[in-house]
C-alpha positions in Angstrom: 18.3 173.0 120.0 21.3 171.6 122.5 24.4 173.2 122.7 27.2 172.5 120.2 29.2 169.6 120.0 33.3 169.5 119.9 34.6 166.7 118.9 38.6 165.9 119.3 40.5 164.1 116.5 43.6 165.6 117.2 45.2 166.2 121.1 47.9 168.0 122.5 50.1 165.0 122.0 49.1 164.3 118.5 50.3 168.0 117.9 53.9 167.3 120.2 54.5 164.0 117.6 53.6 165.8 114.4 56.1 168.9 115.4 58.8 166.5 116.6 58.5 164.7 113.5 58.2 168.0 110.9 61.0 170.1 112.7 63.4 166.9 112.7 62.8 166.5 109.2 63.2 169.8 107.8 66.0 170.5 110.3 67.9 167.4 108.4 66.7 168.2 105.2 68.8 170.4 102.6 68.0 172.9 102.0 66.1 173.1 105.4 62.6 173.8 105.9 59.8 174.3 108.1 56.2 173.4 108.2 54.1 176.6 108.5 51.3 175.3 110.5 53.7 175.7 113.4 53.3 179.5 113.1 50.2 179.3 114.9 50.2 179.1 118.5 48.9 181.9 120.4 51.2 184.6 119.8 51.3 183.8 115.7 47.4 184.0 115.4 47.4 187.4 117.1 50.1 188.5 114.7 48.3 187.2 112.0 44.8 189.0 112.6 47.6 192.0 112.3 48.7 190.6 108.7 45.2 190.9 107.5 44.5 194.0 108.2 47.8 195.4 107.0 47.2 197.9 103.2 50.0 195.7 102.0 48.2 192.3 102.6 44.7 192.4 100.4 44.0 189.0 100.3 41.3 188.6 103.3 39.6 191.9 102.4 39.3 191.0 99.0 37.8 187.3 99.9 35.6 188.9 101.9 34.0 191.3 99.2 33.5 188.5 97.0 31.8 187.0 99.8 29.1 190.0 100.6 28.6 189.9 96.8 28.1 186.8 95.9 27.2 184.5 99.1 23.2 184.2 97.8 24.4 183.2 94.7 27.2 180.7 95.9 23.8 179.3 98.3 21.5 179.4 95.5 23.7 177.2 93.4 24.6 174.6 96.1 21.7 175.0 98.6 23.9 173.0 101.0 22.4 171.4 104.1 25.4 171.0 105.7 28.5 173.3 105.7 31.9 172.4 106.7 34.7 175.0 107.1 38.1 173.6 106.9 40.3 175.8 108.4 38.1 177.4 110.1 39.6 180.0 113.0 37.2 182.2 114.0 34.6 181.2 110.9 34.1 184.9 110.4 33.8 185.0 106.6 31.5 182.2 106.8 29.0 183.8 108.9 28.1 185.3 105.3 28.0 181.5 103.7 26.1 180.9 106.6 23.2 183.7 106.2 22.8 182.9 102.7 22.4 179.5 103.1 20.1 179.9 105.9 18.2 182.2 103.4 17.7 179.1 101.3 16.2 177.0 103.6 18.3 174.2 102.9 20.9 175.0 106.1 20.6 172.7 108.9 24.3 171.6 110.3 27.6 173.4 110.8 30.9 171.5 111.3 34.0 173.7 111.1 37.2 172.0 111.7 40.1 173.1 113.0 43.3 172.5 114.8 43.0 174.8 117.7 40.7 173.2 120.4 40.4 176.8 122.0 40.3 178.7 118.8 37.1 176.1 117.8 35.6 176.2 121.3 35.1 179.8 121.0 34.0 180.0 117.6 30.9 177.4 117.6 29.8 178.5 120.9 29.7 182.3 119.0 27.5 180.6 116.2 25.7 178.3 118.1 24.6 181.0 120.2 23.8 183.4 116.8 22.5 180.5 114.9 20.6 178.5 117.6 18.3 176.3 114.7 21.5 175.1 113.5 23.6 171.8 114.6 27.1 172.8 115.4 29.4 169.7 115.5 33.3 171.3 115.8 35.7 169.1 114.6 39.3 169.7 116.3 41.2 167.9 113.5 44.0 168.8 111.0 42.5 169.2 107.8 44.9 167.2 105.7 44.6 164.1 107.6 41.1 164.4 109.7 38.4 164.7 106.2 37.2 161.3 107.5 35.7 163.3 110.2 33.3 165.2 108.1 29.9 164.4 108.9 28.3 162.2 106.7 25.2 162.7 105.0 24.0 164.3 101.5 24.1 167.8 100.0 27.4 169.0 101.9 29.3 172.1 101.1 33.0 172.1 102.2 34.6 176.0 102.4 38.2 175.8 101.9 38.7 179.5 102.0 41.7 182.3 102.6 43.7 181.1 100.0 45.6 178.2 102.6 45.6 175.7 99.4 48.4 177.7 98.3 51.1 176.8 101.3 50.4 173.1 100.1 53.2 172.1 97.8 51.7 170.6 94.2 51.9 166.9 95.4 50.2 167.7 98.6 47.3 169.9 96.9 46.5 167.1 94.5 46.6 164.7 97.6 44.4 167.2 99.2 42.1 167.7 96.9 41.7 163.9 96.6 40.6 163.4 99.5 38.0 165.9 99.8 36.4 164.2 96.6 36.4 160.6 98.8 35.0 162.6 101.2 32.1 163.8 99.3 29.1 162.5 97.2 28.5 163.1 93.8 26.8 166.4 93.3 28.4 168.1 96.5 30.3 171.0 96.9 33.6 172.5 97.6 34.2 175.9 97.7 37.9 176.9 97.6 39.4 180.3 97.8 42.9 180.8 95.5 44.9 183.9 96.0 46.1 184.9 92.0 49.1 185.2 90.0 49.9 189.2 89.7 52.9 192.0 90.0 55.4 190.0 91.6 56.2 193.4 93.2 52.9 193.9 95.1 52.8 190.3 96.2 56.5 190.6 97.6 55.0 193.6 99.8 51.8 191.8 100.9 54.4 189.1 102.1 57.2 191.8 103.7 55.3 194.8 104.8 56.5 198.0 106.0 55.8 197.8 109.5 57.5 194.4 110.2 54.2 192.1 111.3 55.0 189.4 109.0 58.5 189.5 109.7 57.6 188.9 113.6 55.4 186.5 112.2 58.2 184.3 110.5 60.5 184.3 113.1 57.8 183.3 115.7 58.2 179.6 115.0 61.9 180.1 116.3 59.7 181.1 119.4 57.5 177.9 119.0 60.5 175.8 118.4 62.3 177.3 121.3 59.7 176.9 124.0 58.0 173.3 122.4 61.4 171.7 121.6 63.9 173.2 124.3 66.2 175.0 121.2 68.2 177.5 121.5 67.4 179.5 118.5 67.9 183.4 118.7 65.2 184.3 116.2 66.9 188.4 116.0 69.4 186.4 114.3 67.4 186.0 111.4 66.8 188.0 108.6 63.1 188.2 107.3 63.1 186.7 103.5 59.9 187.1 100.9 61.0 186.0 97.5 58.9 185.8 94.1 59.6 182.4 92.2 58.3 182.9 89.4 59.2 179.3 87.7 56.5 177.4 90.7 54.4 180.8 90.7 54.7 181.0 94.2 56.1 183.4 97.1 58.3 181.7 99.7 59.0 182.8 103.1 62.3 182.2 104.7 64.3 182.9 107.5 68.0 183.9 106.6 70.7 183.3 109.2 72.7 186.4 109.9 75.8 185.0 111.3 76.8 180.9 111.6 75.3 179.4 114.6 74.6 176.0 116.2 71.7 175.2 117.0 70.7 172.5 120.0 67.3 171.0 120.1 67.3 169.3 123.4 63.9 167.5 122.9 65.3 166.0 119.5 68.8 165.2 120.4 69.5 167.3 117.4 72.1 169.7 116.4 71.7 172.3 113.5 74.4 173.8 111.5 74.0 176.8 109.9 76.2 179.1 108.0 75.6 182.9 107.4 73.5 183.4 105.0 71.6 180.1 104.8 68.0 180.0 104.5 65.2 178.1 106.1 62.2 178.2 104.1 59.0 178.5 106.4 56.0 178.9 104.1 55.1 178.4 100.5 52.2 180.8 99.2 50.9 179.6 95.6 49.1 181.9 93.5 47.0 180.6 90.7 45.6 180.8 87.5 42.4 180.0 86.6 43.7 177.3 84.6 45.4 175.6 87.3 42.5 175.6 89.4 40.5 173.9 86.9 43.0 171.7 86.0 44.0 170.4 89.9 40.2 170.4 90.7 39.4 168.2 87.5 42.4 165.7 88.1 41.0 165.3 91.8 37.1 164.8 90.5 35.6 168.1 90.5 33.8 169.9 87.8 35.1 173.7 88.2 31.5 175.3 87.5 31.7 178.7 88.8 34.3 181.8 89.4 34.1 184.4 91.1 36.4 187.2 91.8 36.7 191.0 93.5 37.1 193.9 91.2 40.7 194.0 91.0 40.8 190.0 90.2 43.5 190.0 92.7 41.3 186.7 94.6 39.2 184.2 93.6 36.6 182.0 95.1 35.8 178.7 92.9 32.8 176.5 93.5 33.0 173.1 92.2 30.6 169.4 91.9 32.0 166.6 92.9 31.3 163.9 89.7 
């Protein structure tokens, strides 16, 4: 079998116009916001891998059980012969998708798809090198533009997993969700992982933990903006916000200025007011009900047709037909 294949959908400069264009927009916006894909440059996804393996933050671990449990069952149902991971980092969970499958039979192409060129690189060399009767075709492509880049073909799988849905805002999940039913056949498969709707208290924690990691998380997209966008942002003078809203069923993230500042972004020609105590809101985190799932997954073309969760129900992983 040949080596894997990377294929680039979305450059360096792609990724300079897309933040240009969010960070003016939710800079101008009121109340302001920022996109949370921006948290991920190389610092972030270090301090991210820290998030996971914090007590307060179950969701990964709890993924990852369903997973080891039910992986041969997931393959048995949709005995995929190709398997594309949206989102797919360092595709670790999927290694178990990927034994299972490869149990079946049926497994014959990988394409995870991703954002990070290096991040991807890494990865399908790492499977291609585990897996070597596979075809690994990376894909370096943002997933909510880039699904025309999914291989074509019949009996595909595509894992969105980690719970990511959730930082989409409603509009943009049924958008989503859309378009990964244009991108499939009837009778494929998406399998989506939803974190779920339970004490507001514990999810505040897993969102503001004790040690601080998610708080240097939040404010390292002042770090991105700074260095990316020549602003002058200090991010110590922002306060580290998790909030429950419990109307949209979903945790926000924000940054809370401590004092009133101006803010210059040279590359944007923009100034930035803010007054003390003004929030920017970084990150949305849904959490779902199985209802919801079924619902947003119907509306889009899906049949929900299994449900799987951990022990303490605090995850789930859905597998739905496209019809």
């Amino acid at each position: 079998m040949t080596g894997p294949e990377l294929t680039v959908h979305f450059t360096a400069e792609d990724a300079a116009r897309e933040l240009r264009a969010d960070v003016r927009a939710g800079l101008t916006d009121s109340p302001k916001w920022l996109v949370p894909k921006w948290f991920y440059d190389a610092a972030g996804s270090e301090l991210f891998e820290r998030i996971t393996e914090l007590p307060e933050y179950y969701q990964t671990r709890a993924e990852h059980r369903i997973l080891s449990r039910h992986a041969v069952e997931i393959a048995e149902r949709a005995p995929a012969g190709t398997l594309v991971e949206l989102g797919s980092g360092s595709s670790e969970k999927t290694r178990l998708l990927l034994e299972a499958l490869r149990k079946t039979g049926s497994l014959r192409e990988f394409a995870p798809l991703d954002v990070s060129e290096s991040a991807l690189r890494s990865a399908i060399e790492l499977i291609a090198a585990d897996y070597p009767e596979l075809v690994v075709r990376g894909i370096v492509g943002d997933f909510t533009t880039e699904l025309a880049a999914v291989p074509p073909g019949r009996g595909r799988m595509v894992a969105f997993l980690g719970g990511t849905i959730g930082n989409l805002l409603p509009h943009e999940r049924a958008e989503f969700l859309s378009a990964v039913r244009g991108a499939l056949q009837p009778g494929e498969w998406l399998l989506l992982g939803t974190d779920l709707v339970k004490d507001p208290d514990r999810l505040v924690r897993a969102y503001d933990d004790a040690q601080g990691v998610t708080a240097e998380f939040n404010r390292n997209v002042l770090r991105v903006l700074d260095r990316e966008l020549g602003a002058d942002f200090d991010p110590e003078a922002f306060r580290h916000v998790a909030l429950w809203n419990a109307e949209q069923e979903w945790i926000e993230m924000r940054l809370r200025a401590t004092r009133a500042m101006r803010v210059r972004v040279a590359e944007l020609d923009l100034e930035v007011e803010l007054a003390e105590g003004e929030d920017l809101r970084t990150e949305i985190s849904a959490k779902f009900r199985r209802e919801r799932v079924a619902a947003e997954l119907a509306a889009a073309g899906f049949e929900h047709s299994r449900w799987w969760t951990d022990e303490a129900e605090d995850f789930a992983l859905s597998l739905a037909t496209a019809i």
